[in-house]
Each structure stands twice: as structure tokens, then as C-alpha cells.
C-alpha positions in Angstrom: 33.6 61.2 385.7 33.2 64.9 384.5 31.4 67.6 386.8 28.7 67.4 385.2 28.0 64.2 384.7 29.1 63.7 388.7 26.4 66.4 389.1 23.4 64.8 387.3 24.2 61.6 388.6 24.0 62.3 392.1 20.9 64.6 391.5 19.3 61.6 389.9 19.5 59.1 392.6 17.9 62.3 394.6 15.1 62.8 392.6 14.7 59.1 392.3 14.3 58.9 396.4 12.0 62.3 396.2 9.8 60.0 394.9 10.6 56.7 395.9 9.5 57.6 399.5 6.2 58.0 397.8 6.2 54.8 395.3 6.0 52.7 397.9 2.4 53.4 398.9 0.2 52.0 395.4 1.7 48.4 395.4 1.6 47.8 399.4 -2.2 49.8 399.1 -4.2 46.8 400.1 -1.8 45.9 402.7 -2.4 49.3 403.9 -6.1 49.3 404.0 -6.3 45.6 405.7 -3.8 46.5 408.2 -5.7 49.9 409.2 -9.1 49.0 408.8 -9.3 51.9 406.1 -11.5 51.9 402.5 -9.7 52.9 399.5 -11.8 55.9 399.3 -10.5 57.3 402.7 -6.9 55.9 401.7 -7.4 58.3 398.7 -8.9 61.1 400.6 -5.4 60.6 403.5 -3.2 60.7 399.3 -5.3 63.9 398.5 -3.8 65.3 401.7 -0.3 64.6 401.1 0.1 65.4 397.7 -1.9 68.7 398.2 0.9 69.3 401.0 3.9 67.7 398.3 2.4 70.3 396.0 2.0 73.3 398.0 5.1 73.2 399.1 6.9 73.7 396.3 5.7 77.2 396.6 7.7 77.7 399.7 10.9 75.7 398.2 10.4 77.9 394.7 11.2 81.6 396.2 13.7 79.4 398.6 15.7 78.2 396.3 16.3 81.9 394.6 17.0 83.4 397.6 19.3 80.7 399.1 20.8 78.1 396.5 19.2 75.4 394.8 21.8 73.0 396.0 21.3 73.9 399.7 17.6 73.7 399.7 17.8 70.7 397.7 20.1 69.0 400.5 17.9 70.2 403.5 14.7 68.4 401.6 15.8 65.3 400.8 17.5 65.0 404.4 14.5 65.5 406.4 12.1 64.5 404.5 14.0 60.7 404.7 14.1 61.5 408.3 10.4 61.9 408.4 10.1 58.4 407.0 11.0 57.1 411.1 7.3 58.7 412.2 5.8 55.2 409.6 7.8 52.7 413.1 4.8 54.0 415.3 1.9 54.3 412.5 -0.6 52.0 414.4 -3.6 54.0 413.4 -4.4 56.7 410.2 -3.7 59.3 412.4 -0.1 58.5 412.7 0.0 57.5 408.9 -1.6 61.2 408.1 1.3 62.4 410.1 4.0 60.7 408.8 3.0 61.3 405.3 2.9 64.7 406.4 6.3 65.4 407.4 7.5 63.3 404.8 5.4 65.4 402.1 6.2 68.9 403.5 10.0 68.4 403.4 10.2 66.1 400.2 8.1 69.3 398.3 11.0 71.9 398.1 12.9 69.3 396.0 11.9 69.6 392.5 11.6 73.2 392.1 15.6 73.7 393.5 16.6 70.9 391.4 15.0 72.2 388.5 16.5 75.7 389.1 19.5 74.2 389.8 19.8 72.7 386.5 18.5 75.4 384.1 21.3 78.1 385.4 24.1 74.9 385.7 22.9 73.5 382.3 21.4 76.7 380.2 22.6 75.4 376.7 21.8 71.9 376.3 18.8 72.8 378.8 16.0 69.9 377.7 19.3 67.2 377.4 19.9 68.0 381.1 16.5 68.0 382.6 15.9 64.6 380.7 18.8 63.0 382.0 17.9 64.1 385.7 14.6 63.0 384.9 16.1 59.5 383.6 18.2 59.5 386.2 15.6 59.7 388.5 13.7 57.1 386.5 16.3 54.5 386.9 16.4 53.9 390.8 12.2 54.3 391.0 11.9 51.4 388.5 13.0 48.9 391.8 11.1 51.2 394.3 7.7 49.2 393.7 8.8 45.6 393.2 11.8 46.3 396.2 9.1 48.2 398.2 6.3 45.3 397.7 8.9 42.2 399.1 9.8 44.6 401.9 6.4 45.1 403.4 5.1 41.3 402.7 8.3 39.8 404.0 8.8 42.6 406.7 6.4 44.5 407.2 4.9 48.1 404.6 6.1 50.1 407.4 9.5 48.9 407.1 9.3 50.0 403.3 8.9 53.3 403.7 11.9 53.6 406.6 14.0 52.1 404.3 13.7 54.3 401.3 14.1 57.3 404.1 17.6 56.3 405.4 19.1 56.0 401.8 17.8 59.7 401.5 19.1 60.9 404.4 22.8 59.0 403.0 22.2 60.5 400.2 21.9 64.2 401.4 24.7 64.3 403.4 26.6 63.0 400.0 25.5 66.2 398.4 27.6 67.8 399.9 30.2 66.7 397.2 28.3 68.2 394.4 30.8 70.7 392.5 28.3 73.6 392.1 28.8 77.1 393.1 26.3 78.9 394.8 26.7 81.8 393.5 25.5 80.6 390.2 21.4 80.6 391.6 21.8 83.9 392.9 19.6 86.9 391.3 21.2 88.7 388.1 20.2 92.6 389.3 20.3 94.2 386.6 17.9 92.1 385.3 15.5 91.9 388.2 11.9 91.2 387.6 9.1 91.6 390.1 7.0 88.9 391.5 3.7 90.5 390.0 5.3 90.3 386.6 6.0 86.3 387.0 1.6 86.4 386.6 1.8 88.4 383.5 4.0 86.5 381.4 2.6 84.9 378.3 0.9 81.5 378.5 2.0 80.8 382.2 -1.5 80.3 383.4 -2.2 77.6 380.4 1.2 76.2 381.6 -0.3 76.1 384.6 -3.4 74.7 383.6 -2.0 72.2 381.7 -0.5 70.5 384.6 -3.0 70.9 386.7 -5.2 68.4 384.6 -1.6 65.7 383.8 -1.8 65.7 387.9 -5.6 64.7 387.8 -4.7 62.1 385.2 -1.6 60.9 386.3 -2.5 60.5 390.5 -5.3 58.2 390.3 -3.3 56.4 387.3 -0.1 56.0 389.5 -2.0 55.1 392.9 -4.4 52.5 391.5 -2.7 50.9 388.4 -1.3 47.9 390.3 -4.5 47.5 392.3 -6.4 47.4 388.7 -3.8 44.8 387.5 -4.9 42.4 390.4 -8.5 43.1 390.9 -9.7 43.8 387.1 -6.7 42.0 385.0 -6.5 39.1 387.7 -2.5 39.7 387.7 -0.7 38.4 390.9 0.2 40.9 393.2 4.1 40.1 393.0 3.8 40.4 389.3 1.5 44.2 389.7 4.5 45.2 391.1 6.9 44.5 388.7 5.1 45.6 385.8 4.8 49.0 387.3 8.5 48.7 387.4 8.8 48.3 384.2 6.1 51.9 383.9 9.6 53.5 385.1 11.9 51.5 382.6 10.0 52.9 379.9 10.1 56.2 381.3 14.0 56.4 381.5 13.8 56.1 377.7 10.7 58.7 377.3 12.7 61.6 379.6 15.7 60.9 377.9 14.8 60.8 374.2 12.0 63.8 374.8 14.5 65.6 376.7 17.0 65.7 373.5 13.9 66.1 371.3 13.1 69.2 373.0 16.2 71.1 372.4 15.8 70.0 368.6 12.6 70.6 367.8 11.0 72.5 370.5 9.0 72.2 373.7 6.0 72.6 373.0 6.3 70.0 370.3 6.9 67.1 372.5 4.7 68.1 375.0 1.8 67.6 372.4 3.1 64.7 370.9 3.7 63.3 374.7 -0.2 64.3 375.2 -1.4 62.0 372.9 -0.1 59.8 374.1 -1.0 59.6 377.8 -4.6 59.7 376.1 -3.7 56.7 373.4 -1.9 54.7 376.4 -5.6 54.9 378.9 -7.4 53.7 375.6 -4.9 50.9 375.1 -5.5 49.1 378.5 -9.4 49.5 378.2 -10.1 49.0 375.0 -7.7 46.4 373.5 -9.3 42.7 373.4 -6.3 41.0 374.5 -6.1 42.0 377.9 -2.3 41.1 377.9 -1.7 43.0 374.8 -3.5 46.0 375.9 -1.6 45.9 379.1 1.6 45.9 378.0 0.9 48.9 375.0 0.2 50.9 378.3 2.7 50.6 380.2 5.3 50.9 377.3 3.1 53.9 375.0 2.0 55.5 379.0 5.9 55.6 380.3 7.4 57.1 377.4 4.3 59.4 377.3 4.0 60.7 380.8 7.6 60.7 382.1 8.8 61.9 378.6 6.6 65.3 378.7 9.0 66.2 381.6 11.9 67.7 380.9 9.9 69.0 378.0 7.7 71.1 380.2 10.4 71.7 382.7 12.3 73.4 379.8 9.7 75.3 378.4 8.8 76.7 381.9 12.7 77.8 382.5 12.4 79.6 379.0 9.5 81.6 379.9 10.3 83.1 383.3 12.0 85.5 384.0 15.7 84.8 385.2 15.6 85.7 388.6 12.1 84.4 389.2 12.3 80.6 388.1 12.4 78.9 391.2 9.0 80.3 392.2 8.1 79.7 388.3 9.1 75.7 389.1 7.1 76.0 392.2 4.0 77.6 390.9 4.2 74.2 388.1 4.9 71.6 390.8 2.0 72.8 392.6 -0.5 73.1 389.8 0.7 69.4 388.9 1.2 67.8 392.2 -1.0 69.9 394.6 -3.9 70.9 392.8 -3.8 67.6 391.0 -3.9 65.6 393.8 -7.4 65.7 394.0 -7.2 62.9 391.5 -6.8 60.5 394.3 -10.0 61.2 396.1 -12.0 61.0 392.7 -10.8 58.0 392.0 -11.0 56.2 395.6 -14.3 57.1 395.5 -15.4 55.9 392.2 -13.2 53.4 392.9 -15.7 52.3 395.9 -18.7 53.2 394.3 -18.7 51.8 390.9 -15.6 49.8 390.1 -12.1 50.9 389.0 -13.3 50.5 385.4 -15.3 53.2 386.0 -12.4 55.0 387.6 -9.7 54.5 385.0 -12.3 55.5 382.4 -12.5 58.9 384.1 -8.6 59.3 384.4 -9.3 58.7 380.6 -11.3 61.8 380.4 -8.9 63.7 381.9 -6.0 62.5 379.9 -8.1 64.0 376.9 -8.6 67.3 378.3 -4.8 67.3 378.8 -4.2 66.7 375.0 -6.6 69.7 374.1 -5.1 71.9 376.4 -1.7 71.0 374.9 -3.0 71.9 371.4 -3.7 75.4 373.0 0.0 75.7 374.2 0.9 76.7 370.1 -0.7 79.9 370.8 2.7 80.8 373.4 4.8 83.2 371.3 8.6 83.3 370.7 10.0 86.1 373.1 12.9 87.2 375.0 12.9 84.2 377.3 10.9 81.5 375.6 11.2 79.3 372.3 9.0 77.3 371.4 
């Protein structure tokens, strides 16, 4: 196996554990709330929390990662964050869930921005390529993480799910340590030095910014309630919810990689808007389609190419726009605005979710899906400059 390819490869099953820790939570949902005693709309009130925390996070792990390595940051994430899982063997109550998803959201947060920085200065000709084979990567070990974390907590127990998924981090981050990289590549170019004020000025950042921001709103309450909609609107088993958001994920391997490539051929911004629609077609597929069955399974297949393939897309087009010395606070600002200020999602839709149905819920994530095409639309406007193509 070639460097690179070692590289990616063990970066992938890292971002796939990043999340995997997290995965776990929408198909063992009801198990949760029976267990604890706890409504779906204070479940997604305790998800608000720890995405808000996953997301603001990223603002410490951006500036991190410039100032101390992508790779070490990277390491020190995914390590105690998996160690944070242990804090789920004493969760008798929501406080101790609050805190363990706390921990676990804090450290897991620095991830993705070092990872991504990591890969634009390691990969910076065949950037999109890269970041969609991470993202695939990533893609590949979460496909099991729902169906594997489902048979853990019904045969086990949902605590035992999460432990699990945090000792094959913590594996996995002292195996890091094998990654051929050289620190010195993530280290600040001085000549070229750009001020943190400047980061704010650069063109189109904020719709950027924007833009994820509203893929967070859609894509939370989409990700946290989809199997829960399965069972109790589409009267699919829960064993079977599981797997077919499984299969979300295998269609997403084939969206990150395929956008990825597409990105580097014919632009960013391009597949971002063409990934858009179809987020938006995918939420009108499930709802709308008279066979339920048919419906279904145009979402998952039009929704995982959609979401997951905007990606490495985005993640591209961010690493083109910021300056050089700046992008791991660039990543950071993006994962917040996605993952952070989007986790509001969760509330909004445990509460509507509570109040008037999950039909009504979905149909809201809908709404937002649509705002994210528009804004995409508005992403044309982003000049060609010094750091960007688009």
C-alpha cells in the first residue's frame, strides 16, 4: 500500500468512528427514552446540546490544528473522545447521559477540522479526489454503525453500544501514530501570513457559512428521526430501520466519492448545487411518492448520494478560499456553522415531533432542505481569485 493510500485509509476508519460514536443514538432512540423515562422532545433538546458542543468545538480544534499539527490534534481527539464513551457504563439517569455525551462531543469536535487541514496541505492537487475518499472512507465503516449498534443494545444493552464504538477509537488513535506525515507540512507559510480579521473578509465565506448552517438544520432532525419515522409512520420493523439507514451510508460512499472527483473536474460550487437539489428532491421522494416502499427507497439512494456527496465538494471549495495559513480555523468556522449552529434541528424536530406528528416534522426538515438549494444558487456569485476556483 502507497503512503497515501496508507494515509487515507487509516484517516477513514477515523472519521468513520468520529461519527460512529454518535450513529449509534437514532436507531437505539426509543430504547433510550423507555429506559430513561425521557420524551423525544427532551431527548432532542439533550442532541441540541451535544451537537452545539460537537460544533463549537471545532472552533478550538481549527486554530489547533494550525498551530500544532493536524495529525497530532487529530490523534488526541479521537483517543479521548472514545475514552469518554466509558462515562455511558454509569448513565442511570439524563444527567449522566448529558455528561457522557459531553465529553464525548467536546473531544470528538477537533476531529474534522485537523483532518480536513490535514488533507488539503498532504493532498493540494487532486484536492476534491482526496477529501471524497476520506469522506468514503469514512462512509464505509458508519454503514454497520447503526444495524451493529442496534443488535448491541437489544442483545446487550444501548449502553454497551456506545462503549464499544469508543474502545475501537481509542485502538485506533494509538495506530495513528503510524501515519507517514510530516508535521512540518501544517505549519504556517510566513511569508504568506494572513491575519485572523482577514479570514472574515474573504469573499463568500459568510454564505459558505450560511449555507451550512441550514444543511445542519436539515440534515440533524433527518439523521436522528429517520429510523424512528420508518417504524412509527412506514410501519418498518425496527431491525429492518436499522439496516436501511445502513444502506443511507452505502449510498453515500458512492455520493463522496463520485462528487469528490466531480469537483476537481468541474468545479465546487457545481456539485454542491446539483448535490442541493437533491437533498430537496430526496425529502419530497419519501413524502410524496404513493408507494410508500418506492418512495422509501428513492430517499435513501437520491438523499445519500445527495447529502454525503456535497462533502468533499464543500470541504474543497472552503480549503480554496482561505487563506493558507488560516484553514484550520476556516474548517472550524464550517463545522460549527453545520454541526453547532445546526444542531438546533434536533430540538425543532423533537418537539414537532411531540406535538403534531413526525410527518409534520419531516415536512419542516423539507423546508429547510429548500432553503439550502436557494442558498446554493447564491454560491455562483463567489468569484475566481487567488485562492478559490470555482
Amino acid at each position: 500500500m502507497s503512503r497515501n493510500a496508507f494515509t487515507l485509509a487509516l484517516l477513514g476508519a477515523a472519521h468513520s468512528l468520529n461519527h460512529s460514536l454518535f450513529l449509534v443514538i437514532p436507531p437505539l432512540l426509543s430504547n433510550i427514552s423507555s429506559d430513561l423515562n425521557a420524551s423525544f422532545q427532551t431527548l432532542g433538546l439533550v442532541v441540541t446540546i451535544t451537537f452545539l458542543i460537537y460544533g463549537a468545538g471545532a472552533l478550538i480544534g481549527g486554530p489547533l490544528s494550525d498551530r500544532l499539527g493536524g495529525l497530532k490534534v487529530a490523534q488526541l481527539s479521537l483517543g479521548l473522545a472514545g475514552a469518554s464513551s466509558l462515562v455511558f457504563l454509569f448513565a442511570g439517569d439524563l444527567i449522566a447521559l448529558g455528561v457522557g455525551l459531553f465529553l464525548m462531543a467536546f473531544w470528538a469536535s477537533f476531529y474534522h477540522p485537523t483532518s480536513n487541514t490535514l488533507i488539503s496541505k498532504a493532498f493540494p492537487s487532486n484536492m476534491g479526489e482526496a477529501m471524497g475518499v476520506h469522506g468514503a472512507g469514512g462512509s464505509v465503516g458508519q454503514i454497520f454503525t447503526p444495524t451493529v449498534g442496534y443488535l448491541l443494545g437489544v442483545l446487550v444493552n444501548w449502553r454497551f453500544a456506545f462503549v464499544f464504538f469508543g474502545a475501537i477509537s481509542i485502538v485506533t488513535a494509538v495506530a495513528m501514530r503510524r501515519i507517514p506525515y510530516h508535521e512540518e507540512m501544517t505549519s504556517s507559510e510566513g511569508s504568506e501570513k494572513v491575519p485572523l480579521s482577514e479570514l472574515l473578509r474573504v469573499r463568500g465565506l459568510w454564505m459558505i457559512l450560511l449555507f451550512n448552517v441550514f444543511v445542519g438544520l436539515f440534515y440533524r432532525g433527518v439523521d436522528l428521526f429517520f429510523p424512528t419515522f420508518l417504524s412509527r409512520n412506514r410501519g418498518i420493523s425496527g431491525e429492518l430501520a436499522a439496516v436501511l439507514n445502513s444502506v443511507v451510508l452505502f449510498f453515500g460512499v458512492i455520493g463522496q466519492y463520485t462528487c469528490g472527483r466531480a469537483a476537481d473536474r468541474y468545479g465546487s460550487i457545481r456539485v454542491v448545487i446539483v448535490a442541493s437539489a437533491g437533498m430537496f428532491a430526496s425529502m419530497l421522494f419519501l413524502q410524496l411518492v404513493p408507494i410508500e416502499a418506492a418512495g422509501i427507497g428513492l430517499f435513501i439512494a437520491v438523499y445519500g448520494m445527495s447529502y454525503y456527496g456535497h462533502q468533499p465538494a464543500m470541504t474543497a471549495l472552503v480549503s480554496r478560499v482561505a487563506p493558507r495559513n488560516l484553514i484550520g480555523t476556516a474548517y472550524g468556522m464550517m463545522f460549527f456553522s453545520s454541526f453547532g449552529l445546526g444542531s438546533f434541528s434536533a430540538t425543532i424536530a423533537g418537539y414537532l415531533a411531540d406535538s403534531f406528528g413526525l410527518e409534520t416534522a419531516f415536512w419542516t426538515m423539507t423546508l429547510f432542505a429548500l432553503t439550502t438549494l436557494v442558498i446554493s444558487l447564491a454560491l455562483l456569485k463567489i468569484q475566481k481569485s487567488t485562492h478559490a476556483t470555482t
